[in-house]
C-alpha positions as CSV (number, residue, x, y, z in Angstrom):
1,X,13.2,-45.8,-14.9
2,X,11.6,-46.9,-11.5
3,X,11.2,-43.1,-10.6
4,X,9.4,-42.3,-14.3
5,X,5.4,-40.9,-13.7
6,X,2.9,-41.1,-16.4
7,X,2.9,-37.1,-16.4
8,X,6.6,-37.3,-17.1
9,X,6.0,-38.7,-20.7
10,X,4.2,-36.6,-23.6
11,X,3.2,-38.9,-26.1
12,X,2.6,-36.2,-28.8
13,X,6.3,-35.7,-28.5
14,X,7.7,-38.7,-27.5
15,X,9.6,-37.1,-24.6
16,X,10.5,-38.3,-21.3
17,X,11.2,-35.7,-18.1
18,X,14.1,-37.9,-16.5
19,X,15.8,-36.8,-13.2
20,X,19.3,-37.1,-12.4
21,X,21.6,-36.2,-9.8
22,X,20.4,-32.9,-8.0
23,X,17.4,-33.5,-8.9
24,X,18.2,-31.9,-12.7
25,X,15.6,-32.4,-15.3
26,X,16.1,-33.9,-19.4
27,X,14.3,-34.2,-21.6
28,X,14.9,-38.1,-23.4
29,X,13.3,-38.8,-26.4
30,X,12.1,-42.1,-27.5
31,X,11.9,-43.8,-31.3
32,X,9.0,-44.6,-32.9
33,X,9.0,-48.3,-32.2
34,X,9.1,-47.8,-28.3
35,X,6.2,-44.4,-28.6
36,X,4.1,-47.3,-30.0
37,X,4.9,-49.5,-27.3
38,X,4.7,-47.3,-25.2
39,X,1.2,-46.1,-26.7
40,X,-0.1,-50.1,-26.5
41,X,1.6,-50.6,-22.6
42,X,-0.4,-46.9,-21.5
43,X,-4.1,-48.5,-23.2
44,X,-3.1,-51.4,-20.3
45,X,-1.8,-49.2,-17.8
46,X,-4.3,-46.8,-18.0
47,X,-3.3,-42.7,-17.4
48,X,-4.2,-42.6,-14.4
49,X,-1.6,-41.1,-11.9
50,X,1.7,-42.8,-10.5
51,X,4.5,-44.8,-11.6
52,X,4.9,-44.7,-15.5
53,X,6.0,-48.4,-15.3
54,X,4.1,-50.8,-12.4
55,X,4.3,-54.6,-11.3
56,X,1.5,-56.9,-13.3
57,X,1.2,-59.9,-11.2
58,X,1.1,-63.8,-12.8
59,X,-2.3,-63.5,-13.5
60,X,-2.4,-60.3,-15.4
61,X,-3.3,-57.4,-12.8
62,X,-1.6,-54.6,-13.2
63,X,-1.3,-53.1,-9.3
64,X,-0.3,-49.2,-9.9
65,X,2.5,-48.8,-7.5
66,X,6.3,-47.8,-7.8
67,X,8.5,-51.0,-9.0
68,X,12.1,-50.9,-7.1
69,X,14.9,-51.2,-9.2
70,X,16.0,-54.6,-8.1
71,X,12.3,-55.6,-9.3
72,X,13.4,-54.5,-13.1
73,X,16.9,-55.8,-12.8
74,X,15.4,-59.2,-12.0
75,X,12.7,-58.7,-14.5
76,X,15.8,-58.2,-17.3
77,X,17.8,-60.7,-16.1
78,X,15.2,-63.3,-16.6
79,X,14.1,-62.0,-19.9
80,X,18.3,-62.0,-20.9
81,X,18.4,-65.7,-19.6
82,X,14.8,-66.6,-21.6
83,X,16.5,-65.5,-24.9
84,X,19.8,-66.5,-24.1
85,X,21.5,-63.4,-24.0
86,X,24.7,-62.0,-22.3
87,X,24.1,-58.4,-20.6
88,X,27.0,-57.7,-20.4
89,X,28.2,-54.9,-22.7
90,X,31.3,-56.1,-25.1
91,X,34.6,-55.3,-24.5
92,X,36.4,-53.1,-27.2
93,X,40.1,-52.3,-27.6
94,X,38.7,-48.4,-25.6
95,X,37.2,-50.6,-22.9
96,X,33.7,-51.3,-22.8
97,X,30.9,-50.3,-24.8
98,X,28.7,-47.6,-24.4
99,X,25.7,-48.5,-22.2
100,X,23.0,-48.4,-25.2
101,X,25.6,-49.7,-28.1
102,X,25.4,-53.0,-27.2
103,X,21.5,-53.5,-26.7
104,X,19.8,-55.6,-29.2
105,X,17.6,-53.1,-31.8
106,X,19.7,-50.2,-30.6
107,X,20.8,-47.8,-33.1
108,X,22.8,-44.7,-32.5
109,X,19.5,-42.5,-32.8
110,X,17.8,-44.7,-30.9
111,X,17.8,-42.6,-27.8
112,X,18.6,-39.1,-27.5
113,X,18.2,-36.6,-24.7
114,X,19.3,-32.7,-24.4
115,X,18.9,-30.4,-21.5
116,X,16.1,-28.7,-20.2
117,X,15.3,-26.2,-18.5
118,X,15.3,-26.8,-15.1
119,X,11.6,-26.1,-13.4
C-alpha cells in the first residue's frame, strides 16, 4: 500500500498496478464503493505525482510524501480501537481466516487481482 503511486491506479478501470516480490506486477481491482472513495480521496490529494496515499497532518494538509508502513499500521490500529474492533482475523476449525474474509464490508468479490504481464 505504502509503495502505491497515483500513476499505478486507472480510475476508468478501477485497477491497481501492485508489486510484489521480484518486483512482479498485478493488476488488483477495486469495487465500486472504494473507486468512489477513491475518486473523492484523489479530488483532495490532487493527481499530481508521488505516493498514491500521503500523511494529512492534524490540521488538514495533505504533505505528498511516501507514508511508511508503520505510519498505516498505526493509523489502523487507532481507527480499530475508535470503533472498538478486534484485527485480528477469527480462528476457524482450518486455522485462521483469510486476510480479506474477516474485514468489515468485505465480500468475496470485494477484491480481486490476476496477473499481468510483466513490463
Amino acid at each position: 500500500m505504502v509503495s502505491l503511486d497515483v500513476t499505478d491506479y486507472d480510475p476508468e478501470t478501477g485497477a491497481l498496478i501492485v508489486r510484489g516480490k521480484g518486483n512482479k506486477e498485478r493488476n488488483a481491482y477495486i469495487d465500486d464503493g472504494a473507486a468512489e472513495a477513491m475518486g473523492e480521496w484523489l479530488k483532495v490529494r490532487g493527481v499530481e505525482p508521488g505516493p498514491l496515499f500521503c500523511p494529512i497532518t492534524q490540521l488538514g494538509a495533505i504533505t505528498v510524501r511516501r507514508m511508511s508502513d508503520q505510519a498505516v499500521y498505526a493509523i489502523l490500529q487507532s481507527r480499530a480501537k475508535q470503533r472498538k474492533y478486534d484485527p485480528s482475523p477469527p480462528m476457524t476449525s482450518a486455522g485462521p481466516a483469510s486476510r480479506t474474509s474477516w474485514m468489515p464490508g468485505s465480500t468475496s468479490r470485494s477484491f480481486s487481482s490476476s496477473s499481468a504481464t510483466q513490463m
